[in-house]
TORKOL-4160 file (C-alpha; in steps of 0.2 Angstrom, whole numbers, padded with zeros to 4 digits, m for minus):
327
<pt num="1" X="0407" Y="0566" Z="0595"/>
<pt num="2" X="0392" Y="0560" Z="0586"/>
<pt num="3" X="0379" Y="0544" Z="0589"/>
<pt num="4" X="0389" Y="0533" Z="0582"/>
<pt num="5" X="0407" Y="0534" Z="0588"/>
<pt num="6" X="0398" Y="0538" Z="0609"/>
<pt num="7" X="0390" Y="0519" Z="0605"/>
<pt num="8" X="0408" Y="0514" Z="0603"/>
<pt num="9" X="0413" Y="0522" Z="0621"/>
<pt num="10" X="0402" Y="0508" Z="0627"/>
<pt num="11" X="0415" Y="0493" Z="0627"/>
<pt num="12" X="0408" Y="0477" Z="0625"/>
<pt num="13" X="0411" Y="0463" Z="0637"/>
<pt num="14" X="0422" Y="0453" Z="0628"/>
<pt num="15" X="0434" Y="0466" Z="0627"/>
<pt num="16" X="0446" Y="0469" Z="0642"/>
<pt num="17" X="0462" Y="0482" Z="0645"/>
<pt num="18" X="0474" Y="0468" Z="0650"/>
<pt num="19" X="0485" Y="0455" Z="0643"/>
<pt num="20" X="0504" Y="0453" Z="0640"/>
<pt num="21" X="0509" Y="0470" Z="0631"/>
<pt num="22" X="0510" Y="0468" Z="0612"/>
<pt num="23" X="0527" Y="0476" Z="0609"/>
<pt num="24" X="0540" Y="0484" Z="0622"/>
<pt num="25" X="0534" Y="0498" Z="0632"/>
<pt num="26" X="0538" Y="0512" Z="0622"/>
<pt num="27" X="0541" Y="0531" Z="0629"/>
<pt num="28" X="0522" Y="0537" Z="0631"/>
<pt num="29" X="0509" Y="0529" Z="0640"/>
<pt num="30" X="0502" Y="0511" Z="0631"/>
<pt num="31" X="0487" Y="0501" Z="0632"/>
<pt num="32" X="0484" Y="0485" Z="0631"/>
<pt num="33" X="0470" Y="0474" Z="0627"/>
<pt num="34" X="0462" Y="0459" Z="0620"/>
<pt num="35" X="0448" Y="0455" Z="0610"/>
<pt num="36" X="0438" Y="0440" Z="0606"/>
<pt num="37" X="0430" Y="0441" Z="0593"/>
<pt num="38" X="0411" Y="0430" Z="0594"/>
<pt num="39" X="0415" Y="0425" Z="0575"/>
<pt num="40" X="0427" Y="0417" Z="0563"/>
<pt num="41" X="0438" Y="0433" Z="0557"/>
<pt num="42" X="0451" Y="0434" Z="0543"/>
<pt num="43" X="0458" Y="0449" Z="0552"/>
<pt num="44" X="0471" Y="0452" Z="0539"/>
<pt num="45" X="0460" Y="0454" Z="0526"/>
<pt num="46" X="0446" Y="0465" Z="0535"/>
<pt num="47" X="0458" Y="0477" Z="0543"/>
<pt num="48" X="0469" Y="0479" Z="0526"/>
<pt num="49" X="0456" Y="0486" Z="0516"/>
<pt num="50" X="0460" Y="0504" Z="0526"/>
<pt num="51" X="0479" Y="0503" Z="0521"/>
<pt num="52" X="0482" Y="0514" Z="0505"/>
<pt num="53" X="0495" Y="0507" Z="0496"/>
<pt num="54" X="0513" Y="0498" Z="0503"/>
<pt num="55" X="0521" Y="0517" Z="0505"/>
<pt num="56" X="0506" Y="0523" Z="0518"/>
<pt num="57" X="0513" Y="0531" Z="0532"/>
<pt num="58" X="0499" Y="0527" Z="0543"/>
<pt num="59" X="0496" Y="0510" Z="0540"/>
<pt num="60" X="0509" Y="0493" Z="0537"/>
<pt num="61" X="0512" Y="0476" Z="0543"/>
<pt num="62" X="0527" Y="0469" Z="0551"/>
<pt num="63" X="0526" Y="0451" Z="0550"/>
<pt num="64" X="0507" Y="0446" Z="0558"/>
<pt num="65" X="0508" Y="0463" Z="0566"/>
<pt num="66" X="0496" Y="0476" Z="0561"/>
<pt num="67" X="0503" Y="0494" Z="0565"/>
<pt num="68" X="0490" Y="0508" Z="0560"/>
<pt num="69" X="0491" Y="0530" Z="0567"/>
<pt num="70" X="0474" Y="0538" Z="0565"/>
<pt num="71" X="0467" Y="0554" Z="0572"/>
<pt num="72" X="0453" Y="0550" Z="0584"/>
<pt num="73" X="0440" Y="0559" Z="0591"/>
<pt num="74" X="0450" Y="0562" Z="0606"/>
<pt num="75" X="0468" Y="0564" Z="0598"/>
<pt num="76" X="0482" Y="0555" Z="0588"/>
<pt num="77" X="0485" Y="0539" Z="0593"/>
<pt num="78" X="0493" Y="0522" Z="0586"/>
<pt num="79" X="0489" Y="0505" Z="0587"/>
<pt num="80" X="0497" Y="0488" Z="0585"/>
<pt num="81" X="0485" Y="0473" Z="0582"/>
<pt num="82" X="0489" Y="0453" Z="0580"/>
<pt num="83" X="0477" Y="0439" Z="0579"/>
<pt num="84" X="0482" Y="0427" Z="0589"/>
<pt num="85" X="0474" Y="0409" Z="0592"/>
<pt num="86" X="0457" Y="0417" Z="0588"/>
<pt num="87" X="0460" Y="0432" Z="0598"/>
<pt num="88" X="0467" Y="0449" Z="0593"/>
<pt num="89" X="0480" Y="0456" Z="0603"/>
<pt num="90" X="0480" Y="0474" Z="0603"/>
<pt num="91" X="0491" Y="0489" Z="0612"/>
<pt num="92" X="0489" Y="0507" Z="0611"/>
<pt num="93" X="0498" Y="0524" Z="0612"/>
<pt num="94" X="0494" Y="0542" Z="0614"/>
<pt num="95" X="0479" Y="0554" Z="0616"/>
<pt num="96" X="0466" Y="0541" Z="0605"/>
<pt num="97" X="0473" Y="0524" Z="0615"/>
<pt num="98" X="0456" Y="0521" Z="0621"/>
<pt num="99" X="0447" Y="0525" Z="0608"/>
<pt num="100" X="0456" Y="0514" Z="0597"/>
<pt num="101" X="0454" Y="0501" Z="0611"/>
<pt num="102" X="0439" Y="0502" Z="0611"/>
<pt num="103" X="0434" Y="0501" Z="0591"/>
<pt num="104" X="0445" Y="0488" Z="0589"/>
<pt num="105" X="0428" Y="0476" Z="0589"/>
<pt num="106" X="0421" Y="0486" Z="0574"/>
<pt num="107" X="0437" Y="0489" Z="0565"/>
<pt num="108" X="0437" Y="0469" Z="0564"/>
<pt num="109" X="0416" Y="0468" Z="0560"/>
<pt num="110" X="0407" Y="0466" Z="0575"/>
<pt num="111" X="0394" Y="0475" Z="0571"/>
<pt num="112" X="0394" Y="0468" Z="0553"/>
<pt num="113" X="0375" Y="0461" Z="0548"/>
<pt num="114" X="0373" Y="0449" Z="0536"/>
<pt num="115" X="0355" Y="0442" Z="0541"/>
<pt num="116" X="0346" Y="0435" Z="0526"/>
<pt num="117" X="0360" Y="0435" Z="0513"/>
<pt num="118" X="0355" Y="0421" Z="0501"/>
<pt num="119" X="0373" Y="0415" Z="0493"/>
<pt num="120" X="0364" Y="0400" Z="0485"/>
<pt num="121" X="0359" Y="0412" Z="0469"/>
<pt num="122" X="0377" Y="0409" Z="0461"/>
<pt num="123" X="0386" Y="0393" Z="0464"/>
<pt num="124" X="0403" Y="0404" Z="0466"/>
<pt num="125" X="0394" Y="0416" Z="0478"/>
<pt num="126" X="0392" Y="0400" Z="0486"/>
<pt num="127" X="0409" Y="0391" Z="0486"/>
<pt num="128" X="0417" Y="0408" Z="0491"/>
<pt num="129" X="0406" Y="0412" Z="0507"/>
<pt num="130" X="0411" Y="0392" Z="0512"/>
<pt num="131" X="0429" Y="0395" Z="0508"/>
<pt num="132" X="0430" Y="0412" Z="0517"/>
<pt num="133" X="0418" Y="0411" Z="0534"/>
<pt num="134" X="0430" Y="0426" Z="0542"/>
<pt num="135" X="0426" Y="0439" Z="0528"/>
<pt num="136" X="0418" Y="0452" Z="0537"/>
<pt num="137" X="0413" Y="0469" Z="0532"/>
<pt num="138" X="0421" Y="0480" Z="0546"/>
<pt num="139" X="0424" Y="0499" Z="0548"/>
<pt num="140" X="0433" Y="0515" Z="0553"/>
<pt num="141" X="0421" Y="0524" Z="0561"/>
<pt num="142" X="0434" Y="0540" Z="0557"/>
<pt num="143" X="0431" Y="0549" Z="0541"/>
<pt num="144" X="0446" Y="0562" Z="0537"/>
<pt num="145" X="0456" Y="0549" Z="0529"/>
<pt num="146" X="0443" Y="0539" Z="0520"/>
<pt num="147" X="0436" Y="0554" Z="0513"/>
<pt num="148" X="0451" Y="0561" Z="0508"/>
<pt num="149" X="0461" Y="0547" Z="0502"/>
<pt num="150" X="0445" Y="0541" Z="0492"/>
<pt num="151" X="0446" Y="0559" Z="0483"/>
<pt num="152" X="0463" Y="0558" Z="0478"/>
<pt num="153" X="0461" Y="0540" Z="0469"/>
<pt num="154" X="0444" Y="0548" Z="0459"/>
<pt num="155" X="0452" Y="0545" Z="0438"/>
<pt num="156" X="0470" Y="0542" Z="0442"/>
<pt num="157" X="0480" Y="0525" Z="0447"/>
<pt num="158" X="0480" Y="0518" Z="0459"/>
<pt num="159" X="0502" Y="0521" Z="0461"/>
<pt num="160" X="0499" Y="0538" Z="0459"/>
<pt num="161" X="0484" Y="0541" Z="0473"/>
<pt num="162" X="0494" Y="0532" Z="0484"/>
<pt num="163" X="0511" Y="0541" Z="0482"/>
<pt num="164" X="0500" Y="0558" Z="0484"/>
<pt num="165" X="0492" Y="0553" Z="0499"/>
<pt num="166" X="0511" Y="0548" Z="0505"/>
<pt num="167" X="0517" Y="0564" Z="0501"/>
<pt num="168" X="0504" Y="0576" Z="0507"/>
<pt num="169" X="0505" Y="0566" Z="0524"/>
<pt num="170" X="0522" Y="0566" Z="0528"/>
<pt num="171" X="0523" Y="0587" Z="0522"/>
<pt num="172" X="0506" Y="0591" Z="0534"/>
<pt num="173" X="0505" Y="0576" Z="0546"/>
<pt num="174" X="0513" Y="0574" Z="0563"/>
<pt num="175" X="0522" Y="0561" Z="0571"/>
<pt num="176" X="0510" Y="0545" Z="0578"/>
<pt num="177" X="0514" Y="0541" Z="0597"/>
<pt num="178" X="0522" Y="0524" Z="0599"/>
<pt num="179" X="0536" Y="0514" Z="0596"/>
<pt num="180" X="0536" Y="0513" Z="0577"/>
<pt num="181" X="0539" Y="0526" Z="0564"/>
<pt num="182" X="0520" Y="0532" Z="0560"/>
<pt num="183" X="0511" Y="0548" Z="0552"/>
<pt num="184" X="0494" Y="0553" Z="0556"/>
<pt num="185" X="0486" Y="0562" Z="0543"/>
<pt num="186" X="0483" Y="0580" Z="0544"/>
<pt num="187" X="0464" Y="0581" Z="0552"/>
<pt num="188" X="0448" Y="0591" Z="0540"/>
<pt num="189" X="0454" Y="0608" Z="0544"/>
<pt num="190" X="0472" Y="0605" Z="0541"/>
<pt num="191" X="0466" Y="0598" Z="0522"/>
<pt num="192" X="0457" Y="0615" Z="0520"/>
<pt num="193" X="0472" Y="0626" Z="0522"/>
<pt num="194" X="0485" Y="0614" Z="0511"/>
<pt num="195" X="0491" Y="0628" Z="0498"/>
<pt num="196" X="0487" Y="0624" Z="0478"/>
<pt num="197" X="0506" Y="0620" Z="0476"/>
<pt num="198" X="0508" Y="0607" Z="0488"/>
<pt num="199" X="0491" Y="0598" Z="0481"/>
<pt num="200" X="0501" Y="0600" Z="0463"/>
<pt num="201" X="0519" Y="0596" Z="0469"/>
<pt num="202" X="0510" Y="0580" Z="0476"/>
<pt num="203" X="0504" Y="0576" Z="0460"/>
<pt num="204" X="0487" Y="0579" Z="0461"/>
<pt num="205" X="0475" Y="0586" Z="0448"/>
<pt num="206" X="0464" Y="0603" Z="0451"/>
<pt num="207" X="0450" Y="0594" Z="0453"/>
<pt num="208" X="0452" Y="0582" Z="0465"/>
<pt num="209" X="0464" Y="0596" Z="0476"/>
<pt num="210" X="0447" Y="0608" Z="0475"/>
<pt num="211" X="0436" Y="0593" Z="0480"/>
<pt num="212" X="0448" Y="0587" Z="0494"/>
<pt num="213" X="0447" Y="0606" Z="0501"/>
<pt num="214" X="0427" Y="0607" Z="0498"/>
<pt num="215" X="0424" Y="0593" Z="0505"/>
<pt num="216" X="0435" Y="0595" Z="0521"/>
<pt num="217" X="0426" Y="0612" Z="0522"/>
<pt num="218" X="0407" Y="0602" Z="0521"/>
<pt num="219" X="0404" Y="0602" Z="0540"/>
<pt num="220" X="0398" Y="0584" Z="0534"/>
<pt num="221" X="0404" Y="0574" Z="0548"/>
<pt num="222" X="0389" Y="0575" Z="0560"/>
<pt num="223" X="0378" Y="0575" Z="0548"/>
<pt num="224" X="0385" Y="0557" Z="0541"/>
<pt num="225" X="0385" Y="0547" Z="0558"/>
<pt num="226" X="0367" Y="0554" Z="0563"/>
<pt num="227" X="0362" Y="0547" Z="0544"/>
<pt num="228" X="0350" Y="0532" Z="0544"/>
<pt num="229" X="0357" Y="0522" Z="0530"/>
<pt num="230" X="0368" Y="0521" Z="0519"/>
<pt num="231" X="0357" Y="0529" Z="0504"/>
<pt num="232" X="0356" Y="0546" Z="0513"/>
<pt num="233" X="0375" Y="0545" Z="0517"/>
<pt num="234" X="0375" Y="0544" Z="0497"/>
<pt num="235" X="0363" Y="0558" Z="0496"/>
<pt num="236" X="0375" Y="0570" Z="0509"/>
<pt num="237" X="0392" Y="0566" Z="0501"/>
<pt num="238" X="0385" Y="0569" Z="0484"/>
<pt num="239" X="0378" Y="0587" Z="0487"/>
<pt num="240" X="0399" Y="0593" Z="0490"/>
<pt num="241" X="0403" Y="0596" Z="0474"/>
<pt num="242" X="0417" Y="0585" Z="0467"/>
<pt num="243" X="0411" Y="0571" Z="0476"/>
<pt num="244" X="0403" Y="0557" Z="0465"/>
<pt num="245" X="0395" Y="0540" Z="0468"/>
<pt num="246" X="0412" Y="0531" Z="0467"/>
<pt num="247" X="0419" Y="0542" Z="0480"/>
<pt num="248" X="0404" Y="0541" Z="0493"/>
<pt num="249" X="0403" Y="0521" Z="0490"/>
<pt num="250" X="0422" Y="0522" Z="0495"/>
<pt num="251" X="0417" Y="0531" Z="0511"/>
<pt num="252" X="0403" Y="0523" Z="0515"/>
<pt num="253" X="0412" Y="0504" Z="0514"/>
<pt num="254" X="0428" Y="0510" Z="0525"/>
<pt num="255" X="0419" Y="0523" Z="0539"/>
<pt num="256" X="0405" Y="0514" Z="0540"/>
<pt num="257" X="0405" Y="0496" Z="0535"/>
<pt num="258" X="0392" Y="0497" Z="0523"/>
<pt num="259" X="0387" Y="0482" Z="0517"/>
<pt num="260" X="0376" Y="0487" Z="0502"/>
<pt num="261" X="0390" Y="0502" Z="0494"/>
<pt num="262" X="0394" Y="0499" Z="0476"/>
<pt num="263" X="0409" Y="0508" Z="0467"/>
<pt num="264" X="0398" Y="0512" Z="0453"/>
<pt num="265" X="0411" Y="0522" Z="0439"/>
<pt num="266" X="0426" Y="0511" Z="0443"/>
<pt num="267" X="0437" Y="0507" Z="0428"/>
<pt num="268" X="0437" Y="0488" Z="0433"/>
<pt num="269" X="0424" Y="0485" Z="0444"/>
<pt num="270" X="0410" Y="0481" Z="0433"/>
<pt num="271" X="0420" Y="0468" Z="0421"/>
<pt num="272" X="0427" Y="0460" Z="0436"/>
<pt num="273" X="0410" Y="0458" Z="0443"/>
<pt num="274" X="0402" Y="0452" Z="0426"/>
<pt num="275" X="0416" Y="0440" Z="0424"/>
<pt num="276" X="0415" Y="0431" Z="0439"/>
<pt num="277" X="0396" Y="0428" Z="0438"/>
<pt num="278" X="0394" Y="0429" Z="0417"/>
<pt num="279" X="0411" Y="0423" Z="0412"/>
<pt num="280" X="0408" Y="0440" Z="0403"/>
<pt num="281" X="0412" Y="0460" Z="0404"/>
<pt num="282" X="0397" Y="0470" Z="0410"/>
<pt num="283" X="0395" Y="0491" Z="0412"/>
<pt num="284" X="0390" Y="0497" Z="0428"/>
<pt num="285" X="0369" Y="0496" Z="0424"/>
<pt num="286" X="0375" Y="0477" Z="0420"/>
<pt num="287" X="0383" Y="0475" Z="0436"/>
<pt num="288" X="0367" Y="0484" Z="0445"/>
<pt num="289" X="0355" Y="0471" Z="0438"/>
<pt num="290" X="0368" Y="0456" Z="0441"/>
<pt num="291" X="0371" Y="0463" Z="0459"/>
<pt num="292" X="0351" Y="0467" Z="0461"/>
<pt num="293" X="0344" Y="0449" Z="0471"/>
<pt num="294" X="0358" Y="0452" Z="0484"/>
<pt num="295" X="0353" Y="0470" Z="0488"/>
<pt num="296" X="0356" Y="0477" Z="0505"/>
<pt num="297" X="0372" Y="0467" Z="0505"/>
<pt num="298" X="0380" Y="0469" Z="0487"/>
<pt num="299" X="0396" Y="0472" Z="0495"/>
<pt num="300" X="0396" Y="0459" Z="0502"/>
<pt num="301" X="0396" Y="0449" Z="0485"/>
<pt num="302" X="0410" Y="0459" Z="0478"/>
<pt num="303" X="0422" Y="0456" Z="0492"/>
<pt num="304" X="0417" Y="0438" Z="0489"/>
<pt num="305" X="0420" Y="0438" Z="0472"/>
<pt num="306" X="0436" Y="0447" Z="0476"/>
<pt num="307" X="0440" Y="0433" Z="0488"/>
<pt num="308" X="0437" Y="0418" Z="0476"/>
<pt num="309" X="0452" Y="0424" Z="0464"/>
<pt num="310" X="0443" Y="0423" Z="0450"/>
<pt num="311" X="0447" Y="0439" Z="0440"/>
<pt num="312" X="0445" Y="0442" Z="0422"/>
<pt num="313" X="0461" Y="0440" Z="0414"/>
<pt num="314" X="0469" Y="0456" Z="0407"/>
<pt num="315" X="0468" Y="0459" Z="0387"/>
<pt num="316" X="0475" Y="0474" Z="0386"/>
<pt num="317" X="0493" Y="0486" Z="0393"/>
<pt num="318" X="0493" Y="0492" Z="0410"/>
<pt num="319" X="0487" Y="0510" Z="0409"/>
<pt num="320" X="0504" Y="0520" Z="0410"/>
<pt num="321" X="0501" Y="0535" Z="0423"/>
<pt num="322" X="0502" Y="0552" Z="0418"/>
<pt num="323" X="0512" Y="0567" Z="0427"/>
<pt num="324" X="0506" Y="0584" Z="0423"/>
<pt num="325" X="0519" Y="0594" Z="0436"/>
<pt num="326" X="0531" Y="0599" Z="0422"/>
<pt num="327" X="0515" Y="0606" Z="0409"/>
């Protein structure tokens, strides 16, 4: 494993294996722990940015209960998290328990920095941050799924990324350890070796199969958690071909909680970001100059303009999806 996830390893003090188990012991082996978080934390919000839709197989929330099957550096495992009086309750199964135990911290934002970020420059940058005080940036630390699920949603809706992803998961994932009905998505080399009809059964264009396969191919991995910001991240993702600017911003905010990443080339992005602080549509250089004072923490503003549920109201039909399969 890299840098990065052997500084997770090192369990901070305020996280402890114990506590009351989360659910009822289940046939494998569980751990449970809890963590206290040093911060206020909307832990519904942070955590749900890595859920890709409400029919992903690896991610979905019973009640206040987060359930979540990744494939960790050490092996499959499943988690189940709540927040509870300031606290989030956590228990783990299989081969990656301890891992996930053990980045439960940065899955919430622990290691979020957001030293001399200046939200007086807009009055609603303002109002959200004092309205939202848990809105951390948190992260993954994993990159299989955020690459690949980034890839699939590059020019399509988002309805029809998210029933691919189901699909391709449920036809070359496994099981999740645990007491609930989870799916791990298939791990990098798997992705390689999905053949061109399943990628097309699934829904998904030529492109984005041919990308998904490249890039699983890359040998990136290493490479992006020994990088030393976030601009070269940007620099390695965009040397695969198929891989853009959108798609490494998408991997760069859910593996590594970067706080400066900017979806440049979203359809909406932009005009939400100029409406919220113009009361007016901008294109993506528009939103670059808009988002320019805050820099080294532009995401940051757009999850609090995101937050502050001001969106620019819609002028125009939904975009009605297309299905190529039957062509």
């Amino acid at each position: 494993m890299t840098s990065s996830a052997s500084t997770i390893r090192a369990r901070p003090a305020h996280v402890r294996r114990r506590a009351a188990p989360l659910v009822p012991a289940a046939a494998t082996s569980r751990i449970d722990s809890v963590y206290r978080p040093q911060f206020p934390l909307d832990f519904r919000r942070v955590a749900g940015i890595h859920r890709r839709g409400f029919t992903d197989p690896t991610m979905r929330w019973e009640n206040d209960v987060l359930w979540r099957a990744v494939r960790t550096p050490e092996g499959v495992g499943a988690i189940a998290l709540r927040q509870e009086q300031g606290a989030i309750r956590a228990s783990a199964w299989g081969e990656g328990a301890a891992w996930l135990i053990d980045q439960v911290p940065a899955l919430c934002g622990a290691h979020d920095d957001d030293a001399g970020f200046d939200t007086s420059r807009h009055p609603l940058i303002a109002d959200a941050a004092r309205h939202n005080p848990g809105l951390r940036i948190g992260r993954s630390d994993l990159l299989a799924d955020a690459l690949i699920s980034a890839i699939l949603e590059q020019k399509v809706t988002a309805i029809q990324a998210f029933h691919a992803w189901r699909d391709l998961i449920y036809w070359h994932g496994e099981r999740a350890p645990g007491p609930r009905r989870l799916w791990v998505a298939p791990a990098l080399a798997t992705w390689r070796t999905i053949p061109s009809w399943d990628w097309h059964r699934a829904g998904v264009e030529p492109p984005q199969s041919r990308a998904a396969v490249t890039a699983a191919a890359s040998g990136l991995q290493e490479r992006l958690f020994a990088a030393a910001d976030g601009a070269e991240r940007e620099r390695l993702l965009t040397t695969v071909r198929g891989i853009g600017v959108w798609t490494a911003a998408e991997v760069r905010i859910r593996t590594f909680g970067d706080p400066d990443a900017v979806s440049f080339g979203d359809f909406h992005l932009a005009h939400e970001v100029g409406y919220a602080l113009t009361g007016s549509r901008v294109d993506d250089d528009g939103m670059r100059e808009l988002l320019e004072p805050w820099a080294g923490q532009r995401q940051r503003v757009i999850r609090l303009i995101f937050a502050s549920g001001v969106i620019e109201p819609r002028r125009a039909p939904r975009l009605h999806p297309e299905d190529h399969r039957d062509r």
